[in-house]
Structures are given as C-alpha cells and as structure tokens.
N, C-alpha and C positions, 0 to 999 in steps of 0.2 A: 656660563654660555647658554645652558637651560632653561629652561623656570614653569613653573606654572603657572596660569594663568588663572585659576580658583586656588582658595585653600580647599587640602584635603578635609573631609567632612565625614569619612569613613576610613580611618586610618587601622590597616593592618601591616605586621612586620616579617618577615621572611630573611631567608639566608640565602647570600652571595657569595661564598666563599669563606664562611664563618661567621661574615660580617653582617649586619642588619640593614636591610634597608625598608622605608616606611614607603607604604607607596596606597595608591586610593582602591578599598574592595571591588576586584572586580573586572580592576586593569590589567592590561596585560604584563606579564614579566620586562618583557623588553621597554616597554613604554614606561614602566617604572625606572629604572635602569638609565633610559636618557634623560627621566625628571631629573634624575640623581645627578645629574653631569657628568657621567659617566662614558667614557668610548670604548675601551677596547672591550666585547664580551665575549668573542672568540677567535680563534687563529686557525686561520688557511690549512686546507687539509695538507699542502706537499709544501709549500714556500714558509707555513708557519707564519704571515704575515699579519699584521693587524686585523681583527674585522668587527664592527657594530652592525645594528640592525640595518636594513634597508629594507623592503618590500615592506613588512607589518603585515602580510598577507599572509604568512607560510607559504610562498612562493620558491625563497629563497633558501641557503645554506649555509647566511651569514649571523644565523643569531641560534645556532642550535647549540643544547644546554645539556648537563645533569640535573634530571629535577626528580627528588626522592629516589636517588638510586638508579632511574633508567634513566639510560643514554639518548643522544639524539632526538631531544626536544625540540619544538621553536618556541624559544623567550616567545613571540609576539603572539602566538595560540596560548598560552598558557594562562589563566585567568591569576594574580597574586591574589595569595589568601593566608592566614596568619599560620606560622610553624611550617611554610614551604623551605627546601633543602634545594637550593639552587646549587650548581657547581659547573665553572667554566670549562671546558676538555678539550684534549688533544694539543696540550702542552706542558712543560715541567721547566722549572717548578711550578708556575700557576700561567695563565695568560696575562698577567700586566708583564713579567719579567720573565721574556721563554726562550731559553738558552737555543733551543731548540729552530732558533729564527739566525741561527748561524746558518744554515744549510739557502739560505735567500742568497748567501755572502759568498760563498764557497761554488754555489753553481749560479751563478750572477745572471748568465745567459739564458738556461735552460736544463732539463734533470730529468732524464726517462728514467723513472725509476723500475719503470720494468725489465731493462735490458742493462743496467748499470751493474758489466763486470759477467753479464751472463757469458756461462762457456766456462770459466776460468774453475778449477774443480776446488772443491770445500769453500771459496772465499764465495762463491755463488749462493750457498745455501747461508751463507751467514748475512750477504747481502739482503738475501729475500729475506729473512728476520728482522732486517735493520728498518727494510724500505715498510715494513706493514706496522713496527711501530711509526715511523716518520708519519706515515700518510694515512694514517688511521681515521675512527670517525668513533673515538671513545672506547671507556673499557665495557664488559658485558654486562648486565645487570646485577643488580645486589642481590633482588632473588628471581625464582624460575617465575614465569610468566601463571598468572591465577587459571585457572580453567574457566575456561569461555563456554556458555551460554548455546544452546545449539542454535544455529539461526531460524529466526519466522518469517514466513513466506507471504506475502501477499498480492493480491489484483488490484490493482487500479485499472480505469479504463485510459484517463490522460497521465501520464506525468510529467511533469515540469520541476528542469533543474535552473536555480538562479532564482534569487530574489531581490535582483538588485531594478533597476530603472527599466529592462526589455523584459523581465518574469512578471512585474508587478502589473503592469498594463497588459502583458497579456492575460494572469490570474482575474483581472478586472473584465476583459474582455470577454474569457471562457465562459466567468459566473453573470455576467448579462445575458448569454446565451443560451444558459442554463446543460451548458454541459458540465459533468461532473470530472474534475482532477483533484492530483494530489499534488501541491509545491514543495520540494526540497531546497532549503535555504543552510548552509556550513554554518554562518553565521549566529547568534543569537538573536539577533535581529535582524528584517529586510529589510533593505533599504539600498545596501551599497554603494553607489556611487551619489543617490539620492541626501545620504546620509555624511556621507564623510569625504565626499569629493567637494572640488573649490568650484564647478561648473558653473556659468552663469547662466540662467534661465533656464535652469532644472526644474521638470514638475516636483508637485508634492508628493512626499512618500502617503499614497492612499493601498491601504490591503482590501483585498475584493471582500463581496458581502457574503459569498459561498463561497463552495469546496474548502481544502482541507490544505495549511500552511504549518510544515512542519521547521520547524527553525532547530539548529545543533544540531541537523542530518548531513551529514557527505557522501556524498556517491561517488565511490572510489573506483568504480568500475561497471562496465556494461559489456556482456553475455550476451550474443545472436547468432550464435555460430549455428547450432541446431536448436529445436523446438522453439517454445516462443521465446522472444528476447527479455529482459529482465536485467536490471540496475541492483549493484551490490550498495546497500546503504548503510551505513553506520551510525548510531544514534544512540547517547544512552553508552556508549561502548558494547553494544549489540550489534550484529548483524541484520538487517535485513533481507530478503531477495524480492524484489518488488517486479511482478511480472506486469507488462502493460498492451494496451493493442497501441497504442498514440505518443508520439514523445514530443515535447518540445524542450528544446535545449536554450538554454540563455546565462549559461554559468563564464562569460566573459574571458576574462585573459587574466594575465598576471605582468606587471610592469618590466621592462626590459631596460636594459644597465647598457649605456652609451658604449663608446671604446677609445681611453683615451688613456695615457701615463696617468698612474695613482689614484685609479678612477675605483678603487678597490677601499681607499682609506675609512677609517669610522669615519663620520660626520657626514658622510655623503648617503642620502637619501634618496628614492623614488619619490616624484613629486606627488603623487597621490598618498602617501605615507605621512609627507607633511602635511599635507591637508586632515588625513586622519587625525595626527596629533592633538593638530590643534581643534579640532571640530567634536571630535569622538572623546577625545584624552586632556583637552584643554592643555595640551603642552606644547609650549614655543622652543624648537629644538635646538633654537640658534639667536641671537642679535642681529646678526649680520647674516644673510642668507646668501647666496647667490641661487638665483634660479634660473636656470640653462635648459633648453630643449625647444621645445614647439611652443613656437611664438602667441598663440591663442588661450593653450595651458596656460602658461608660462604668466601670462599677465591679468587672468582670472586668479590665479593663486596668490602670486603678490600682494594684489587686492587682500587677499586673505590674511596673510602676512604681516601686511598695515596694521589691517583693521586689528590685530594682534598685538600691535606693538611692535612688532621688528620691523627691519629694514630692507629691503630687499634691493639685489642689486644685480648687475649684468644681464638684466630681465629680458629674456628673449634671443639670448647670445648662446653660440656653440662653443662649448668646453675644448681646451686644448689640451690642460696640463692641469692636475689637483699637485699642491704642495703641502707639504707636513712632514710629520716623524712617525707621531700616534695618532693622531687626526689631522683632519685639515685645515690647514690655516689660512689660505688664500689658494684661487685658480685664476688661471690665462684661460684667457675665450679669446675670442676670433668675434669682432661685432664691426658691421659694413668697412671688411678686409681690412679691418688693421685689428693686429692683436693688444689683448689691456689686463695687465693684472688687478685682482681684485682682492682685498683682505677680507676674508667672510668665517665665521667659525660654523656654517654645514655649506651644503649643497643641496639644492633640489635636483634632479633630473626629470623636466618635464617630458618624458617620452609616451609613443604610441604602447597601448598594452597587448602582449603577444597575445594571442587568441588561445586559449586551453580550448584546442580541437581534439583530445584525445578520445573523450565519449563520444563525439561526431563521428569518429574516423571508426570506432568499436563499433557504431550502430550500422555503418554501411556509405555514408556519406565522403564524399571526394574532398581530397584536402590537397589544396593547388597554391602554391607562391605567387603574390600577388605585384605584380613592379608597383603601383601605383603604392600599396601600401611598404612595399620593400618588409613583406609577412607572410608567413604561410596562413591562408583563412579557410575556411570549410564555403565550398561552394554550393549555392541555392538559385532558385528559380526564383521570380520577383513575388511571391510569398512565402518566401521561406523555407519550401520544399526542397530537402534534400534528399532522401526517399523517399518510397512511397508511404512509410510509415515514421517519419522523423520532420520536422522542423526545425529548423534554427532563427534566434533571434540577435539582436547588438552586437555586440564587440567578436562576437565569434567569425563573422562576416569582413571583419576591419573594422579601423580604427572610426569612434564615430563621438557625435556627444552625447550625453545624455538625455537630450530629446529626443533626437533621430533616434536612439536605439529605443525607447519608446515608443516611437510611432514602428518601429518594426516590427516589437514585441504583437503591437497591436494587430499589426497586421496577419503575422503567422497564426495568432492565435482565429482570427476570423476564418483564415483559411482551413488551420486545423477542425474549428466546429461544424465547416460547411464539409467539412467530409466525414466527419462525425453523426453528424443528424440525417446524412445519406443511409446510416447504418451499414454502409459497407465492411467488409473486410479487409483492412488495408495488405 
C-alpha cells in the first residue's frame, strides 16, 4: 500500500519489536514504519484501539514508542540509526494482537475510568490498579535518568522562534536592517512549510546573510513572570535559559484531527504529514489517497500526490465515516450534498493548523477564539505587536498560506527593528 519513491542509498537496520526493519539514515522511526507497510504502531491509551502515525510533527500521541528503554517517544522525532531498540507499549501481548482491546467491546459506549466502581470498599482500590495499567502511557525506564548538565544562560537582544516560511523572512528582514538576533528552529532544518508542505506558490527557502540560526533547538518554555523574561531552550539535550529584551514568535500550529466515526484508524493522516512524506521522506503512504478538508489544501496536494504516482480522490470533500478493522480501507464523504463511498488505503486530512499559542500566551499576549477561523489565535496589532515586547508572525494569527505568513513574518520583523534602533526599553 506503501512504497518509496527512491531506493534507499543509506540503508541502516533497527528493531521493532525484535524484528528488523531497513529504513534510510536519518529518517524518521515512524516514517520508516509506513515505508514498511506497516499500520498499527500503537494503541489508544483507554479504548486500546488501533493507532499509526498522523501529525509527523510531535504534535500528536499517536505514534509514541519504546526506544532504547525509555518510554514515550515519538516514532516521527526519532531519527532511525543502525542497533536502535524500538518497542510498541501499552498493550499485551504486543500491539498487532492486544487482548487488551476487549475493554473497546465491553464498554462500547463509554468508560470513566476514574469513578468506575468508586465508593464500593476494597473492589475500589483494586479497580484503581486495574484502570492505571488499562490506561497507562508505558512502563518506567530501564535505567535512572543520566545527570544533566547544569543549564547556560545567555543574552540575546532579539529572539525568534520558527524557522519555517514567517521566521525565515523575518530573519531576512532583521539581518537587512542590521539588527542582531538569534533564530531557534526544533527542526534540523528551516524551512517548514517552505520545505515539506504541498503549498503552491511558496517562496524559496532563502536563510538570512547575518545573525545567528540555531537548528535542533526547542523552546519548551517561556518565563516573564518576574525579572526579565527568558525562553527555556533545549539543544544538544542541554538546557539553555536565553534572556532577551525583543521576541518574535513564528513557531506556527500543529495540524488538527477532523471529528468523524473511525477518524482515529492507522492510515489516516494530517495532510501536511503527507506532503512531508513524500517531499521530506520520498514516501507514497498510499495508492489510493483520499484527501478531504480545505478545498485549496486539498487540491495543491493531490497535485502532489500525482505527481507521486498515486491517486487521489474525493479531493475537496468532507469526511463522513473512515471504514476498516486495522486500517482504513475506504471513507464516505459528503461532496455537493450527496454522500459517496470511496476505497482508498490512507487518508489525507487537509485541515487548518491549530496555532501553538502557548509561548504567546507565557510572554503576556491575548489569546482570543477566532469564528472566522473557528481557532483560538494570539491577537496582534496590524504589525504584529502583541506586547510591548513580543511579536507574532503566520499561522500563530490563523490559518494563512505560506506567502501571506511571509509577508507577515516580514512585516513584524520591520516593525520589531524600528523599535529596536529607537533603543528604547521595551
């Protein structure tokens, strides 16, 4: 149902559950995994229910692994590299065959496992044993955790998180103006949406001629409550504490999951996932796609799809129903009010990506639900200003393309330099 679209040229081999899989140096676990034709890699924390990758972001909690012992991984961050010890969790005997998916049968309806039996004396304390293996999220590590590194502290004057289409034109725009920042990018690469998204009439991924672009950095957090503010960065699996006077945020959204019967099965992906594949990973995830969602997505990607060699179908149509056991094997849509079943072996879900407004909201900025985009987005002034000390750019704002969030990147950052080279004190 898989395949790649290159031979592997850098073939390394890893464990799945004992077993070998060959997958290209560098790729992701999960991304190997669906070369492999492979679906089920984990089961639902309380249903037990099937689950493969979807986001390929680490956004999600569908593709999380044993890998060398520690728990709660995501296949899709994991780079495969030769003598890796993969292992699927939070089922028995393994995730293809998990007894443990009786409890989907049993409470068909619905399962508070919090209050299931509470009150009733001893069968209560044996319940709450039952329910924290049920609904677990794996066993503890094989050993204690290494001692960490004390964290290093530094200044920058700007920082900017995102390296994707609104960071990159701003980093272009700051180092024309000759103001100095430093770019945080998760990724190993910038590019983002520039890179592995199906957009049509995306600029080039161009990196500025100055300042400082730090790529495999995540900012897991941001600190303003007293003294100056400061972004917690990890890099290296260090710490950093990076104190700034100026921020500009552009670290985007993460894709969001329709709501429909069996919308949950392997084979069903976030549309930008697929685009990854095949763009980033050279992997066709499917023959038969269906791609459903936003009508503009939706038929930019197909395009892609083609050009792939698959097929794409029910292109611009809303999902009704995904059908399957272990994956999916055909969905009903809903396309100009009559519904159509389609045989496809994945799904795309072309939807808007939720905004990750949560550094926004840490730094002091309003985070307000938006009807038009039916999203909660961080709100700004027509430059981006969302304190007096913060910026925001793209997708943080709502759903946009990858131009428009470039011409915004460019714009905050104009605006950030012109209150920058005031020397003010924000």
């Amino acid at each position: 149902m898989s395949r790649r679209l290159e031979p592997i040229t850098q073939p390394v081999t890893f464990e799945l559950d004992g077993e070998s899989i060959t997958a290209q140096a560098g790729e992701s676990v999960a991304a190997a995994f669906v070369a492999a034709g492979r679906s089920t890699l984990s089961r639902s924390i309380k249903y037990h229910r099937p689950r493969g990758p979807y986001c390929f972001s680490g956004g999600c909690a569908q593709c999380l692994v044993r890998v060398d012992g520690v728990p709660n991984q995501y296949a899709c961050q994991v780079p495969a590299r030769a003598g890796l010890r993969v292992e699927r969790q939070n089922a028995f005997p393994d995730a293809s065959v998990d007894v443990l998916q009786a409890t989907d049968l049993v409470f068909s309806k619905w399962f508070n496992h919090h209050e299931f039996l509470a009150g009733v004396p001893i069968v209560e304390k044996v319940m709450l044993q039952v329910a924290r293996k049920l609904a677990g999220l794996g066993l503890l590590p094989e050993q204690p955790a290494p001692a960490r590194a004390p964290a290093l502290v530094e200044q920058v004057p700007v920082a900017l998180v995102g390296g994707g289409a609104a960071g990159l034109a701003a980093a272009r725009a700051l180092s024309e103006r000759g103001v100095d920042f430093t770019l945080f990018e998760r990724e190993g690469r910038c590019g983002g949406r520039l890179r592995i998204g199906a957009d049509d009439g995306a600029p080039p991924i161009t990196l500025p001629a100055r300042g400082a672009v730090r790529t495999g950095a995540t900012v897991v957090g941001l600190f303003a409550d007293e003294g100056p503010p400061c972004l917690a960065v990890v890099q290296a699996e260090r710490l950093h504490l990076v104190f700034y006077q100026r921020l500009l945020l552009a670290n985007g959204g993460q894709p969001t999951l329709l709501t429909f019967p069996n919308n949950e099965l392997p084979g069903i992906f976030a549309g930008r996932a697929v685009s990854r594949l095949i763009r980033d990973h050279r992997i066709l995830p499917g023959e038969r796609l269906a791609i459903v969602g936003e009508p503009d997505e939706c038929r930019a990607l197909a395009r892609l799809v083609a050009s792939a060699g698959g097929t794409p179908v029910a292109v611009g149509a809303s999902p009704v129903r995904a059908h399957g056991l272990r994956r999916v094997d055909a969905l009903t849509v809903s396309l100009d009010g009559r519904e159509e079943r389609h045989a496809c072996d994945a799904v795309a879900l072309c939807t808007p990506a939720s905004p990750a407004f949560e550094l926004a909201r840490a730094a002091g900025a309003r985070v307000a639900y938006s009807p038009r985009a039916r999203l909660f987005v961080v709100e700004a002034d027509a430059h981006g200003r969302a304190t007096p000390s913060t910026w925001v750019a793209g997708e943080l704002r709502g759903p946009m393309s990858a131009s428009a969030s470039a011409e915004q990147g460019l714009v905050a950052a104009n605006a950030l330099a012109d209150d920058a080279l005031k020397g003010a004190t924000p």
